[in-house]
SEDREN-665784 format. One record per residue (C-alpha): residue number from 0; residue in one letter; x, y, z. Coordinates in pm, 1 decimal. Example, Ala and Ser with C-alpha at 12.3 -4.5 7.8 and 13.67 -1.06 7.14 Angstrom:
# SEDREN-665784
NODE,0,a,1230.0,-450.0,780.0
NODE,1,s,1367.0,-106.0,714.0
END
This chain:
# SEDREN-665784
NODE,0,x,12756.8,15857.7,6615.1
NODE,1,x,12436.7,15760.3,6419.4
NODE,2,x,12157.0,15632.0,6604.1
NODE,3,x,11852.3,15468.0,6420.1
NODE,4,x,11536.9,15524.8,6598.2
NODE,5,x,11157.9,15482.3,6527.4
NODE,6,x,11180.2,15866.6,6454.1
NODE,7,x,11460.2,15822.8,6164.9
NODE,8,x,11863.4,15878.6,6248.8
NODE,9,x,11981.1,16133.3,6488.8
NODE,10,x,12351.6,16253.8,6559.9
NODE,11,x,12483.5,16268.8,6899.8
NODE,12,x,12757.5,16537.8,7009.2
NODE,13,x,13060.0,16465.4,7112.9
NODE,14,x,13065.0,16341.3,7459.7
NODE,15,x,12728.7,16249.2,7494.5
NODE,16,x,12685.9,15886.6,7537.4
NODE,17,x,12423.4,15701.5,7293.7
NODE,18,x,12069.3,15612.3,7415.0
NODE,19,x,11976.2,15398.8,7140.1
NODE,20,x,11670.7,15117.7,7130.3
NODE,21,x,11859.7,14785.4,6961.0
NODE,22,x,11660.8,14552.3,6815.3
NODE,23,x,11648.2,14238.7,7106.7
NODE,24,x,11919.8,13964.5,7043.4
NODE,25,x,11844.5,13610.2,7050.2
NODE,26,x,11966.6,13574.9,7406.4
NODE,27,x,11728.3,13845.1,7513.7
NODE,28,x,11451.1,13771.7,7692.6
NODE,29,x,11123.5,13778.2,7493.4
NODE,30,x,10865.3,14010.5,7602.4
NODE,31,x,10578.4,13845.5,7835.6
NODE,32,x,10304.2,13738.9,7626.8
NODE,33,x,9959.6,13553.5,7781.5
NODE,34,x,9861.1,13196.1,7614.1
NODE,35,x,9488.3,13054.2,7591.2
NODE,36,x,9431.1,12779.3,7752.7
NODE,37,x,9166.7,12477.7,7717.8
NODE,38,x,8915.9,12664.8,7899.9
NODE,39,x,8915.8,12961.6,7710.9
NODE,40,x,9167.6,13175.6,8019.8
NODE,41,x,9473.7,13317.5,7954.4
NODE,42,x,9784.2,13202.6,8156.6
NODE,43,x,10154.0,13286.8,8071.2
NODE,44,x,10396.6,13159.3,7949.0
NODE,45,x,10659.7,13022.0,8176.9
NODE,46,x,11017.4,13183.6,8194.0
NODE,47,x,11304.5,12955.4,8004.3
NODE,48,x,11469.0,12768.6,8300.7
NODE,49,x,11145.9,12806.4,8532.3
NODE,50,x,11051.1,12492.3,8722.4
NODE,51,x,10762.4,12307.7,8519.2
NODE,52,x,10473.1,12268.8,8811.4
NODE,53,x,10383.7,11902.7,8838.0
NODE,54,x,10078.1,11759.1,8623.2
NODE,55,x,9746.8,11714.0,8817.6
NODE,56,x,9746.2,11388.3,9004.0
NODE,57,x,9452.9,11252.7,8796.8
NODE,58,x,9487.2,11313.4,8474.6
NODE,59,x,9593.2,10980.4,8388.8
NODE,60,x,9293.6,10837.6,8552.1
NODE,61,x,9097.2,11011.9,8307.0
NODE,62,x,9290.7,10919.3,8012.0
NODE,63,x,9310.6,10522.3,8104.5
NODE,64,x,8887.9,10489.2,8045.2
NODE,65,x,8878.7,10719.8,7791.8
NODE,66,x,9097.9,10472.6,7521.5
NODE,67,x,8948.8,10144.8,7673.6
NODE,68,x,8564.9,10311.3,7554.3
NODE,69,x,8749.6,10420.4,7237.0
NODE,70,x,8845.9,10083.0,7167.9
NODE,71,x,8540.1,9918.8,7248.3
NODE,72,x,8350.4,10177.4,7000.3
NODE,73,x,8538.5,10068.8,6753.4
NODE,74,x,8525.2,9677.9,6840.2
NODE,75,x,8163.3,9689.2,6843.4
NODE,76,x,8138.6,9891.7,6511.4
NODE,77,x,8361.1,9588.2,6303.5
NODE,78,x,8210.7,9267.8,6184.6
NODE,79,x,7806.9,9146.2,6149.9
NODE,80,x,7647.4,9316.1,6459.8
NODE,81,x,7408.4,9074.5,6650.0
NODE,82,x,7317.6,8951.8,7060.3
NODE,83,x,7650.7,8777.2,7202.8
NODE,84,x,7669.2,8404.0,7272.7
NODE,85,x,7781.3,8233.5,7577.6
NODE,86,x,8051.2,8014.4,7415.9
NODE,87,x,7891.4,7715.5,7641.8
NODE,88,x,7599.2,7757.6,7391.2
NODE,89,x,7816.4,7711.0,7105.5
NODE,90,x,7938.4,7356.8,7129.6
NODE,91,x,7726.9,7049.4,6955.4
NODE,92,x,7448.7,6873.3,7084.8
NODE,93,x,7525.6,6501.4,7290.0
NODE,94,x,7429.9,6239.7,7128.0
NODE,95,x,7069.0,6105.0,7213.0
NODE,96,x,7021.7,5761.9,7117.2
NODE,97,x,7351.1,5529.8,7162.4
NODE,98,x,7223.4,5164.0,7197.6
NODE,99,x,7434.7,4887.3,7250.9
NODE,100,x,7396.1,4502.1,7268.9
NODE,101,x,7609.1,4205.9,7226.3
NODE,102,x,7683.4,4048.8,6927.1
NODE,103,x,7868.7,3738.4,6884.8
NODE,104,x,8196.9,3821.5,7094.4
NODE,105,x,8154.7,4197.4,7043.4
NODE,106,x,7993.7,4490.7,7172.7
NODE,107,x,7810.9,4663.7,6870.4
NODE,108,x,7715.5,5038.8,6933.0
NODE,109,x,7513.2,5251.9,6680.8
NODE,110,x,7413.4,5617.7,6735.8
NODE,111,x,7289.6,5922.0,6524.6
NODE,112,x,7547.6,6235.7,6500.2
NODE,113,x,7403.5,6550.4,6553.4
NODE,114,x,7347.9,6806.5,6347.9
NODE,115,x,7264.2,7104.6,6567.1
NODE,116,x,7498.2,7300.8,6837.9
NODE,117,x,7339.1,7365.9,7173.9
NODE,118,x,7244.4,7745.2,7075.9
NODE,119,x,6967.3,7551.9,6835.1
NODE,120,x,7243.8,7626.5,6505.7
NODE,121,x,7320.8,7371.8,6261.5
NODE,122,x,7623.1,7188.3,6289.4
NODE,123,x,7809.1,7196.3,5984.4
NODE,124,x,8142.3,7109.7,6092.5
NODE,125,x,8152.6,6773.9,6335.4
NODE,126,x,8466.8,6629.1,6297.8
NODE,127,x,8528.5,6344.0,6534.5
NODE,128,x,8282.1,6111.0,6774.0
NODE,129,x,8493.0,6004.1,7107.7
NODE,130,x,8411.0,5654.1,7253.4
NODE,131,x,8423.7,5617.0,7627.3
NODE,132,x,8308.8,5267.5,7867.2
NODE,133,x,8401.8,5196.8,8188.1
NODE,134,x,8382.3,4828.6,8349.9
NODE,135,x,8249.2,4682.8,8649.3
NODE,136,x,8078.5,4422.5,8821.5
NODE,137,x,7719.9,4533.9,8778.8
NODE,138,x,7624.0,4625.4,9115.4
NODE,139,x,7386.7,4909.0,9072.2
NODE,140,x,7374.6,5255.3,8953.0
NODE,141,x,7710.3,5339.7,8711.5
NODE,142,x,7921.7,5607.9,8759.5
NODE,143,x,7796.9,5953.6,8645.3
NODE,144,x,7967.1,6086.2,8342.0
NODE,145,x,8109.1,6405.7,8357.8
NODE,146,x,8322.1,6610.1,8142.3
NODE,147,x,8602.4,6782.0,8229.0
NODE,148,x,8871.7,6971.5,8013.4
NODE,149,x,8741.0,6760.7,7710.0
NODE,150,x,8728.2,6390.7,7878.3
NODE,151,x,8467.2,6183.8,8052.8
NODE,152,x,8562.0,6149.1,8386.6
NODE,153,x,8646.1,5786.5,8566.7
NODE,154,x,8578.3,5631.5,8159.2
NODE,155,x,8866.6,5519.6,7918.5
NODE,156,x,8869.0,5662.6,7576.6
NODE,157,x,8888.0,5328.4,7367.7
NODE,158,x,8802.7,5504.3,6982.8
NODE,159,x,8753.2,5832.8,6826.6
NODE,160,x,8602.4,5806.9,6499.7
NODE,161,x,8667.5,6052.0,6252.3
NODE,162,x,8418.4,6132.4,6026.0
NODE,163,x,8586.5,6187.0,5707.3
NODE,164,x,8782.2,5825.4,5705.8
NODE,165,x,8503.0,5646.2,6009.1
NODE,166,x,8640.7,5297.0,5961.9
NODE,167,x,8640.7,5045.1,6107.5
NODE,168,x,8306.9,5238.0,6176.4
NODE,169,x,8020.1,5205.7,5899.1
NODE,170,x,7799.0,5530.7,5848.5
NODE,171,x,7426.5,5417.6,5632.9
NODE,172,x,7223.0,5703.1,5626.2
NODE,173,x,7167.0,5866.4,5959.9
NODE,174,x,7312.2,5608.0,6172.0
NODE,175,x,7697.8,5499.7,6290.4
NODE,176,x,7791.1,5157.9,6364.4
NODE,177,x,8117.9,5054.7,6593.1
NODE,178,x,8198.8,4697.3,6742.1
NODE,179,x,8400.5,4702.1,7059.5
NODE,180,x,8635.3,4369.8,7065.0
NODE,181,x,8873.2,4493.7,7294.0
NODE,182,x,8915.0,4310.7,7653.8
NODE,183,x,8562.4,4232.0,7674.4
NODE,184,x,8522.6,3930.4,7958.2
NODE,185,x,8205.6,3721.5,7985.9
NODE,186,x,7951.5,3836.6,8338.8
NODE,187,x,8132.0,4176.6,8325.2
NODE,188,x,7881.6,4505.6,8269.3
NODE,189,x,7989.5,4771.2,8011.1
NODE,190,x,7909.6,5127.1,8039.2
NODE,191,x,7933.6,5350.3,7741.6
NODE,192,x,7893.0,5723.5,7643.7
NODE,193,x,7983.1,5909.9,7337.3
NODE,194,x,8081.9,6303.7,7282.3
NODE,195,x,8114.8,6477.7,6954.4
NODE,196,x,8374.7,6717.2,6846.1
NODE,197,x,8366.0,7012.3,6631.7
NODE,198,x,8631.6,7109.7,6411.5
NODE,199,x,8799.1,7367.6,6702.1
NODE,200,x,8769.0,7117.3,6963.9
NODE,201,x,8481.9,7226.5,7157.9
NODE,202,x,8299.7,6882.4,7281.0
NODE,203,x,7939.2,6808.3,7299.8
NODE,204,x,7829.3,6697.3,7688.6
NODE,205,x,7833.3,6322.7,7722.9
NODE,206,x,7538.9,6102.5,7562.1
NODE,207,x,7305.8,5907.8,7803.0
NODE,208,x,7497.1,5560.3,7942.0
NODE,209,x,7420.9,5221.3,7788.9
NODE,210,x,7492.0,4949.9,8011.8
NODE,211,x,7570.5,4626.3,7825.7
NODE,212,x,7627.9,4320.8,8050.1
NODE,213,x,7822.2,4082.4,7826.8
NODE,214,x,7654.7,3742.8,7813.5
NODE,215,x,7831.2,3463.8,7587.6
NODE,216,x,7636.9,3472.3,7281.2
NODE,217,x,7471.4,3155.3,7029.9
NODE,218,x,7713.2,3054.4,6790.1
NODE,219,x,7489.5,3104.3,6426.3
NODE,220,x,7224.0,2918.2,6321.1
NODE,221,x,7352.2,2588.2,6097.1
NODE,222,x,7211.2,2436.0,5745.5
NODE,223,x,6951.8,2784.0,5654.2
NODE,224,x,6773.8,2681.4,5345.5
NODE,225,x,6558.7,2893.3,5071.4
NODE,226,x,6324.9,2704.3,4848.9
NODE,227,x,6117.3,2992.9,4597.1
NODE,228,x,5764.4,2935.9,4546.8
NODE,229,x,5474.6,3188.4,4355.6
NODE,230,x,5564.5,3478.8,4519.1
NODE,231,x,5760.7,3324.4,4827.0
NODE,232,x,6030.6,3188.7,5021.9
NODE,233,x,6030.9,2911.6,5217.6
NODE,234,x,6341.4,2940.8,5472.3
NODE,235,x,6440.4,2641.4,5720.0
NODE,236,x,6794.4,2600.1,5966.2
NODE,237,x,6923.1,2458.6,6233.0
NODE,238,x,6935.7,2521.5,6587.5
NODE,239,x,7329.8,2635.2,6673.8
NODE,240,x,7467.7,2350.0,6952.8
NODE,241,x,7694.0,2589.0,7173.5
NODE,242,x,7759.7,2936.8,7261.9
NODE,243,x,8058.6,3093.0,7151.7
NODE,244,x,8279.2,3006.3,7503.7
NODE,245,x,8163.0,2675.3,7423.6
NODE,246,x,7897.0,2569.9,7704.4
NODE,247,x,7565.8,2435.7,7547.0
NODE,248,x,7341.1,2648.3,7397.1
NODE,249,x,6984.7,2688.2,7546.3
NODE,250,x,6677.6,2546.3,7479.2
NODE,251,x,6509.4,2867.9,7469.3
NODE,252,x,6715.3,3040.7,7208.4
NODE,253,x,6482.9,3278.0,6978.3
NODE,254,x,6615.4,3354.8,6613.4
NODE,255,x,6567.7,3697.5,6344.3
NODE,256,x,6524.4,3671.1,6001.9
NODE,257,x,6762.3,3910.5,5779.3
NODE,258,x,6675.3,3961.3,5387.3
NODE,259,x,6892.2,4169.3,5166.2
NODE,260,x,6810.6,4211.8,4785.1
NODE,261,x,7220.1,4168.8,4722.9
NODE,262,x,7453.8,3867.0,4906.0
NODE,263,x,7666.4,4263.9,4989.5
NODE,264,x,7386.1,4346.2,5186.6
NODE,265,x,7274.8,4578.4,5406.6
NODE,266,x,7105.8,4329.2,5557.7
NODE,267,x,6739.4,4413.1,5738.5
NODE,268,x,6509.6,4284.3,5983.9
NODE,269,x,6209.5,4071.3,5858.7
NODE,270,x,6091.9,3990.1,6198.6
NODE,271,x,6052.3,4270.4,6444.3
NODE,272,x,6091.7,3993.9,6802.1
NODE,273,x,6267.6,3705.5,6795.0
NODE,274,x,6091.2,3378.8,6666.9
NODE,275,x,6076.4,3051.1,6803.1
NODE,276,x,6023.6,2882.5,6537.3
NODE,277,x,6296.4,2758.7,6295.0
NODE,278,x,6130.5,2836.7,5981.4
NODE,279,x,5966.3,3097.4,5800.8
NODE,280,x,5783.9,3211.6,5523.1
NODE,281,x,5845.6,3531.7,5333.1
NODE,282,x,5565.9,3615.6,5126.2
NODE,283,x,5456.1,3892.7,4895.0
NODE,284,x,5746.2,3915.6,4712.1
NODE,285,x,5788.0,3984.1,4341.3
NODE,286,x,5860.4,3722.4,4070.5
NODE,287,x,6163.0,3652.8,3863.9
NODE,288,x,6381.1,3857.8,4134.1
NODE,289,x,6626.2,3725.7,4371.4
NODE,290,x,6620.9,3775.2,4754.1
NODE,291,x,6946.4,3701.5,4996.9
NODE,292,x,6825.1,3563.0,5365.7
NODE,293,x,7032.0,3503.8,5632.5
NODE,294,x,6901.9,3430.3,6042.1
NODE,295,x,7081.3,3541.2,6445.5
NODE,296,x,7046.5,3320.5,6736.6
NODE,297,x,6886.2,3501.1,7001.7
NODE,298,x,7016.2,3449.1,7347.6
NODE,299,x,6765.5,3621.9,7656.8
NODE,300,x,6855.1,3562.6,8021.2
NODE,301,x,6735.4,3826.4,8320.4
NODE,302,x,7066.5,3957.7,8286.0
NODE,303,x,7087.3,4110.1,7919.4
NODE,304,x,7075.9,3971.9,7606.4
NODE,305,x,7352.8,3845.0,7325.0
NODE,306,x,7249.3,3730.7,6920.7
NODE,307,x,7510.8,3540.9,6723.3
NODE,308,x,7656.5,3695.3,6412.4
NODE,309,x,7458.8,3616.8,6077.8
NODE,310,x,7468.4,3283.2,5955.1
NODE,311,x,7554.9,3165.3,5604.6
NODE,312,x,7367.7,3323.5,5347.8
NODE,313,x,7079.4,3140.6,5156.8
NODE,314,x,6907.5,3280.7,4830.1
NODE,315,x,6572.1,3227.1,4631.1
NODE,316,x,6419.8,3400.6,4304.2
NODE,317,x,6033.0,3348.0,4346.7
NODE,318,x,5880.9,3241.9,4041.9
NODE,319,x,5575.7,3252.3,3870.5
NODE,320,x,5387.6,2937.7,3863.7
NODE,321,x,5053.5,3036.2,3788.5
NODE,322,x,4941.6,3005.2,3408.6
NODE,323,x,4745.4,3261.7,3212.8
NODE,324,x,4359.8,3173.6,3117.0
NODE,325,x,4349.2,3017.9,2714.2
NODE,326,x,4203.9,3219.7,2453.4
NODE,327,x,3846.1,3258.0,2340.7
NODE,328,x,3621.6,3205.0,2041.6
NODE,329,x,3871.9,3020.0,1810.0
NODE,330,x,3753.9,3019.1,1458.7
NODE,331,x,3918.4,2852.8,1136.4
NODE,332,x,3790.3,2934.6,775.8
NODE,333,x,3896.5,2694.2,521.2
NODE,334,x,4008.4,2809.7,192.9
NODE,335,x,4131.2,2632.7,-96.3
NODE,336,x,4500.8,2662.0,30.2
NODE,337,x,4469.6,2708.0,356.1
NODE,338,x,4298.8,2776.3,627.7
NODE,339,x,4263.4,3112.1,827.5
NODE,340,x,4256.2,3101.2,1206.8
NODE,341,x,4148.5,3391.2,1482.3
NODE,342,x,4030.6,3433.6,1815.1
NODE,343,x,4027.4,3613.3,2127.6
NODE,344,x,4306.5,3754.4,2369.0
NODE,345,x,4413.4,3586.5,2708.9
NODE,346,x,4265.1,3823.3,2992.7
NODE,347,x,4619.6,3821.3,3167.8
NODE,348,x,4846.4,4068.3,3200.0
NODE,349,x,5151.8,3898.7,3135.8
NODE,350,x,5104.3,3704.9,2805.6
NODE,351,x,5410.6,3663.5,2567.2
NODE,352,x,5237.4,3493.9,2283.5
NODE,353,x,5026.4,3206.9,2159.9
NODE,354,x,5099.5,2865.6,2035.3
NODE,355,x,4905.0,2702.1,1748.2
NODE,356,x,4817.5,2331.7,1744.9
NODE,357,x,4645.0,2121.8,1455.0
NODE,358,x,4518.7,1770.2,1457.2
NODE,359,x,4502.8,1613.9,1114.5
NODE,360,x,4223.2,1331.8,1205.4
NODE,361,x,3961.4,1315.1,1465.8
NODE,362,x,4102.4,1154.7,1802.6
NODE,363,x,4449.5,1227.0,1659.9
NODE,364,x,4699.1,1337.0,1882.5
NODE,365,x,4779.5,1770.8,1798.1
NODE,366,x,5068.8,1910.5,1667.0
NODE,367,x,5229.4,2231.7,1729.2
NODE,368,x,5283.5,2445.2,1377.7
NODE,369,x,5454.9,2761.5,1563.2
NODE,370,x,5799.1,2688.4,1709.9
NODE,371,x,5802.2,3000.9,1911.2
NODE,372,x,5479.7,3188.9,2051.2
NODE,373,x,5340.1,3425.7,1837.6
NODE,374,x,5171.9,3768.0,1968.8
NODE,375,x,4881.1,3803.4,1711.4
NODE,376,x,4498.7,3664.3,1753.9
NODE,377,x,4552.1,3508.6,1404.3
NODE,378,x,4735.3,3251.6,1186.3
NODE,379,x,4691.5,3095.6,858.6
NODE,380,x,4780.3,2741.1,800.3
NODE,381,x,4936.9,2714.2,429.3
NODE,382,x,5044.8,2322.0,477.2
NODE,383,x,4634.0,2218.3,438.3
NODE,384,x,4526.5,1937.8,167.7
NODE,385,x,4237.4,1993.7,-46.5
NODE,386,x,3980.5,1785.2,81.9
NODE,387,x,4088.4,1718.7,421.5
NODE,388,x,3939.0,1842.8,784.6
NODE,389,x,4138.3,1980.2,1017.5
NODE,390,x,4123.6,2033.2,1403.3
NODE,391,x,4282.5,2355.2,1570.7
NODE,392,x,4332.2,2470.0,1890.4
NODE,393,x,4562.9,2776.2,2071.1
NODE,394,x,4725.9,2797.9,2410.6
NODE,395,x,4848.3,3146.4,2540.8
NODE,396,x,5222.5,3162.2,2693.3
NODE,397,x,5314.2,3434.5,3007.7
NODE,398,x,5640.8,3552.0,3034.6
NODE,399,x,5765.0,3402.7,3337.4
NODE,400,x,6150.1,3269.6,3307.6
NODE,401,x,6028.1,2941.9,3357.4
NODE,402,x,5685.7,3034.3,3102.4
NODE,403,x,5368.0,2895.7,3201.7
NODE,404,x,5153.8,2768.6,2901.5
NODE,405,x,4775.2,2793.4,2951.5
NODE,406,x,4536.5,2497.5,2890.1
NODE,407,x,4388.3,2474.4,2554.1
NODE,408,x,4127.8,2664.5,2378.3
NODE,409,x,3794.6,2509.2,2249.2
NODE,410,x,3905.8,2352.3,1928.0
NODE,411,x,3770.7,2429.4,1599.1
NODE,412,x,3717.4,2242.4,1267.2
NODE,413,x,3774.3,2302.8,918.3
NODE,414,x,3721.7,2099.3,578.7
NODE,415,x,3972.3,2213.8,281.7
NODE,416,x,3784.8,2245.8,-71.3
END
């Protein structure tokens, strides 16, 4: 028998039994070899079929913080980096200056909507105004408003306006206009707030309460009248008999003016306070235009105070009345054909033209020889007889709609040759 060894074959003699070194089998058991571990140390390998020793007891607790700082890292490290905000700090602005009063049988509220967020921001995404009131008898202090989960508290949400299609809400310029007519009953007090929405929902605190008692209110003024004058309007109307519920109308009922420069409106204040009076003068206004008018009834008790609607709308175009001053320093040179006029311009502003007027004998009543006003300082009068004297004078025209003609120059002679 051949055995292989590291030495090269060898042959065994008979009888002798083999001592040879065989290459290990996979079922063998591999020879013992020491592992590094973490640390650096050596430790061995465990034996196939060995029990595993159990893990330490807190590993796991080390492994849990480890991933939730690992996440945050990486949280932190997305996106614009800046100082967090509270999300409290986020929502819009209340509202600051809701006023209400009583008009005719409504409750008219107008407000600004904010344009910032609490954190000082702007606010470019408001989406919805919500409209809260609460009645009662008017027995001192209102219920507080408070918000909670997105509602005012002990109020009933009677609108929410939303600000891309607001009516029956009007929006001119900065401020929002809303009539309540809903349930309103005459000696009852009305408490209102607003809150404004952004476009995730997040609400604005509640807006200062108005408190509106409702008082019936002056039916409108009757008969309002405009008569135009130089720069003017003369308005005059008629105290309104009854309130709207139909019990007599005070005595003491103050009225405001309105003007608009288009019967559409908007509509404006002329007189800051109710007048007594039931006329007034408008003056300082321009000539040739046209100015829409209309007046309130102003109802004030101790309890609160109600205006009527508008009443019918009256209009007047101021005109100009006033006519220019005449020209100067006429002068006509005869000729043998005619006769040649000139003189000086009208000092005003707004001349159109001048008119030329002859007289054919002295005493003789003159005649105008240019249909239509003319806009030089001179003329020539071809329709002269040889022989003949002649009388001139010239009148300047404005250009009012109505024109105003000017009194008549110093007339001047001439004799034909």
């Amino acid at each position: 028998m051949r055995c292989r060894g590291n030495a090269g074959p060898r042959v065994l003699s008979p009888g002798t039994a083999p001592r040879c070194s065989l290459p290990p089998t996979r079922n063998s058991t591999p020879r013992h070899r020491p592992l590094p571990n973490s640390s650096g140390l050596t430790r061995s390998a465990p034996r196939r079929g060995a029990p595993r020793s159990p893990r330490h007891p807190r590993a796991g607790a080390f492994a849990l913080p480890l991933i939730v700082a690992l996440l945050a890292v990486a949280v932190a490290g997305c996106g614009k980096k800046g100082p967090p905000v509270a999300p409290e700090r986020r929502v819009p602005v209340a509202v600051s200056d809701l006023s209400g009063l009583v008009e005719g049988s409504a409750v008219i509220l107008s407000w600004s909507n904010p344009g910032t967020r609490a954190d000082g921001t702007r606010l470019k995404d408001l989406t919805t105004i919500r409209i809260y009131r609460r009645e009662d008898a008017g027995d001192g202090e209102p219920k507080p408003a408070m918000l909670s989960w997105g509602k005012v508290v002990g109020y009933d949400e009677i609108a929410a306006i939303r600000l891309a299609e607001p009516a029956p809400a009007t929006i001119e310029g900065p401020r929002a206009t809303w009539a309540d007519r809903e349930k309103l009953t005459v000696g009852r007090r009305y408490v209102y707030v607003l809150t404004a929405v952004d476009s995730i929902g997040r609400s604005s605190p509640p807006s200062p309460r108005v408190l509106v008692p409702f008082l019936a209110a002056p039916r409108p003024p009757d008969g309002l009248t405009a008569t135009a004058g130089e720069g003017e309007a003369r308005l005059a109307w008629a105290a309104p008999a009854r309130l709207v519920d139909g019990s007599p109308a005070p005595a003491t009922l103050g009225y405001e003016v309105l003007r608009a420069p288009s019967a559409a409106g908007p509509f404006a204040p002329l007189t800051p306070e109710a007048i007594a009076a039931r006329d007034f003068t408008d003056r300082g206004l321009t000539n040739e235009q046209t100015y829409y008018y209309a007046v309130r009834a102003v109802r004030t008790e101790p309890g609160g105070r109600a205006r009527s609607t508008p009443s019918a709308i009256a209009g007047a175009t101021p005109v100009d009345l006033t006519p220019p001053a005449p020209p100067g320093s006429l002068v006509a040179v005869p000729a043998e054909t005619a006769v040649r006029l000139a003189w000086s311009a009208s000092a005003e502003d707004d001349v159109a033209g001048y008119l030329v007027y002859r007289a054919e004998a002295p005493g003789a009543a003159y005649v105008r020889l240019t249909p239509t006003p003319i806009t030089t300082t001179t003329y020539i009068d071809r329709t002269v007889e040889r022989a003949k004297t002649y009388s001139y004078v010239v009148t300047a025209v404005d250009r009012a709609i109505r024109p105003n003609e000017s009194a008549r120059s110093q007339p001047a002679g001439a004799t034909v040759p």
